[in-house]
C-alpha positions in Angstrom: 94.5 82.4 31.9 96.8 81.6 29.3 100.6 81.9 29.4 102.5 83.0 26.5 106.0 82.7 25.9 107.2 85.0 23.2 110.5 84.2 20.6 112.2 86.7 18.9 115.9 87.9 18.4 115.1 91.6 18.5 114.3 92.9 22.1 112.1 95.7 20.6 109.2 93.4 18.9 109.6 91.0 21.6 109.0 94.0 24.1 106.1 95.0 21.9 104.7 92.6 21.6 104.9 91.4 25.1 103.3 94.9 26.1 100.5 94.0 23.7 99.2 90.6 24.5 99.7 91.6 28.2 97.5 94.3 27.9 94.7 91.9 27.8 93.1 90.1 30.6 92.7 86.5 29.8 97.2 86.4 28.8 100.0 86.3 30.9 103.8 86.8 29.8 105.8 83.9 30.8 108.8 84.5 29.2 110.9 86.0 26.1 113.8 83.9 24.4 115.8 85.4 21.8 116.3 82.4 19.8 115.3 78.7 18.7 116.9 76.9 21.2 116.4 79.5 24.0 112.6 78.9 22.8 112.7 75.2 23.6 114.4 75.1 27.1 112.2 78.2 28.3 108.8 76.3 26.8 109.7 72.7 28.2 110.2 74.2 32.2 107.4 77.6 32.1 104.8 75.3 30.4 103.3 77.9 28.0 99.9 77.3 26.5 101.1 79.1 23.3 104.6 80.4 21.6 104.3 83.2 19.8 107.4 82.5 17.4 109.2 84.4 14.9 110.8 82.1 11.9 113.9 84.1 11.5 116.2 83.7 14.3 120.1 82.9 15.1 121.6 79.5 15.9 117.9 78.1 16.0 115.6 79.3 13.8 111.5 79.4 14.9 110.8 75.9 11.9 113.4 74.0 14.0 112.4 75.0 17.6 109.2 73.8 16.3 109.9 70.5 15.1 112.2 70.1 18.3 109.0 70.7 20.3 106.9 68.4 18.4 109.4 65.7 18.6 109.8 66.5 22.3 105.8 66.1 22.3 105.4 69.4 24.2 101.8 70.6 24.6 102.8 74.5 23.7 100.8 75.1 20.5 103.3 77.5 18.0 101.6 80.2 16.2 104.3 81.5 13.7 104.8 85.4 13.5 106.7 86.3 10.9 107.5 89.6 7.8 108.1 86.4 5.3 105.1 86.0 3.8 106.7 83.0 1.5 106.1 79.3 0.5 108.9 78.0 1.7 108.6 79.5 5.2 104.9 78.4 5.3 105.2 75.2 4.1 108.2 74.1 6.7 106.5 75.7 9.4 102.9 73.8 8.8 105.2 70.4 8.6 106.8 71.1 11.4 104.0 71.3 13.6 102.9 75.0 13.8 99.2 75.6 14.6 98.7 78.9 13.0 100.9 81.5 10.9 100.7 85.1 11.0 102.4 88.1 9.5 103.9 91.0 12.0 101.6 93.8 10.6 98.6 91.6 11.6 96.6 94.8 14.0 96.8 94.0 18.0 92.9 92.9 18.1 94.1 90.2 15.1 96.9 88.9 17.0 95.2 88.6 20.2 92.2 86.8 18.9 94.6 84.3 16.6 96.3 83.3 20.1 93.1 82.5 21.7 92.1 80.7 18.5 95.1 78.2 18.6 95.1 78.4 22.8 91.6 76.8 22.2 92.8 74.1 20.3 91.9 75.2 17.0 94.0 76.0 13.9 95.0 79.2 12.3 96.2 79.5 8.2 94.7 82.8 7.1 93.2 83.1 3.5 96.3 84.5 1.9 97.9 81.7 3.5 95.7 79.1 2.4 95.8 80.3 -1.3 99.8 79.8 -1.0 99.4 76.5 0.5 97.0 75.6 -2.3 99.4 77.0 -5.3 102.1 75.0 -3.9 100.4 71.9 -4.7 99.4 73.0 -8.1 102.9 74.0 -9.2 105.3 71.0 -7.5 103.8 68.2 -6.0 105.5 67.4 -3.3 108.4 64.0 -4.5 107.5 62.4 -1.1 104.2 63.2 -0.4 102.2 60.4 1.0 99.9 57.8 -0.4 96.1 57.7 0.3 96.5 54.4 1.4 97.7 56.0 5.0 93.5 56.9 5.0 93.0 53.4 4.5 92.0 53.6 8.7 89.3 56.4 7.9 86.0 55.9 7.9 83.8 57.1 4.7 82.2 59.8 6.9 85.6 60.6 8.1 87.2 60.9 5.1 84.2 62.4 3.8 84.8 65.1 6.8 88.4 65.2 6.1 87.6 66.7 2.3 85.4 69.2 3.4 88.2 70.2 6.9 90.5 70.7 3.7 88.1 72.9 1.8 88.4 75.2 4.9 84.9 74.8 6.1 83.8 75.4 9.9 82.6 72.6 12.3 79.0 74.3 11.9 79.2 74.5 8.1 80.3 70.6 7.9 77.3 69.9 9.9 74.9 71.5 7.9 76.7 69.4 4.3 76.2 66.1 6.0 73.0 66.8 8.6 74.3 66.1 11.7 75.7 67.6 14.8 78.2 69.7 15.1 79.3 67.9 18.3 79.1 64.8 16.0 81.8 66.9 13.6 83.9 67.7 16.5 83.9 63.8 17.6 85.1 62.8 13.8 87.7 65.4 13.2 88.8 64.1 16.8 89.1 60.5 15.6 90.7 62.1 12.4 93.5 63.8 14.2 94.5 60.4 16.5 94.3 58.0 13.5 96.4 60.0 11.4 98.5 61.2 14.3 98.4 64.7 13.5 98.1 68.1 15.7 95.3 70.0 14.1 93.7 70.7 11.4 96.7 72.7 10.0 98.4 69.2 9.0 95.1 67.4 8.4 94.7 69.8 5.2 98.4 69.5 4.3 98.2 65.8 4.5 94.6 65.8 2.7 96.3 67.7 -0.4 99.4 65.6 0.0 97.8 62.2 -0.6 95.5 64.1 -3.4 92.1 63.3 -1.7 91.2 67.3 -2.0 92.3 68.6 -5.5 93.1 72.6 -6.1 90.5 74.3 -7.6 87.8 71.4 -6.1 84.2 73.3 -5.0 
């Protein structure tokens, strides 16, 4: 089963969408808060698996609950809901430690299958989200981005693995480029994520066109 807790500052979507992920069998509703900081105190004592969190919010917006949370190291995994479908929002919210980013007219099924999807451990940036993230680079490289020498602890498969994680390719599909497992995959996007001290594979592609190892535009 896994427990949602739901953050919004409008009762009515929060009541929505509570009557929407409840509706299936595998979710339970373990609570609503109506802002940031609400957000935080209500995920570190209910112990969701995910936090279904809208960005715009009073006193504590959803980018700083989610940094709080990361710096707090709580397990909850944030998928951002959201009507602001813009850079700025995206980028903050990847950096902050978000594991997926949605827009509130995603359809029901949509929703429901992107909270399994980060409730399994895996990452969520949809396509229109990825072509943002990749037109941010080519317009304004980020001032303090870091240096490829914070790979330097990467082996060549890994960083190898690393480029192709960036290019948005599966487990299964990176298997089939370098003719191996995909277990083998799972294993060296695992040792990817502890060397480099990151979440998922949301910041592993932010930090792979940060330090410029993936190009926009690259095949």
């Amino acid at each position: 089963m896994t427990k949602i807790l739901i953050a919004d500052d409008e009762a009515l979507v929060r009541g929505g969408m509570a009557a929407m992920l409840s509706a299936e069998r595998d979710f339970e509703i373990v609570g609503e808060a109506v802002d940031g900081a609400d957000a935080v105190e209500q995920a570190m004592l209910r112990r969701p698996d995910v936090i279904v969190m809208d960005i715009r919010m009073p006193n504590v917006d959803g980018i700083e609950a989610t940094r709080r949370l990361s710096a707090r190291r709580s397990p909850a995994r944030v998928l951002i809901v959201t009507t602001f479908d813009l850079d700025e929002y995206l980028l903050e919210a990847l950096r902050a430690g978000a594991s997926g980013f949605v827009l509130k007219d995603t359809p029901p099924g949509k929703l429901a299958e992107a909270v399994r999807l980060i409730a399994a451990g895996e990452a969520l940036v949809g396509p229109s989200v990825t072509r943002r993230l990749i037109a941010h680079y080519v317009r304004q490289p980020t001032p303090d981005a870091p240096t490829a020498a914070r790979l330097s602890e990467l082996t060549e498969r890994e960083l190898d693995t690393l480029r192709l994680v960036a290019r948005g390719l599966s487990n299964a599909q990176i298997a089939q480029r370098q003719f191996i497992a995909e277990a083998t995959v799972k294993t060296h996007v695992s040792h990817i994520l502890a060397k480099l001290n990151l979440r998922d594979r949301v910041q592993a592609v932010v930090l792979a066109y940060e330090t410029g190892i993936v190009k926009p535009g690259q095949a």
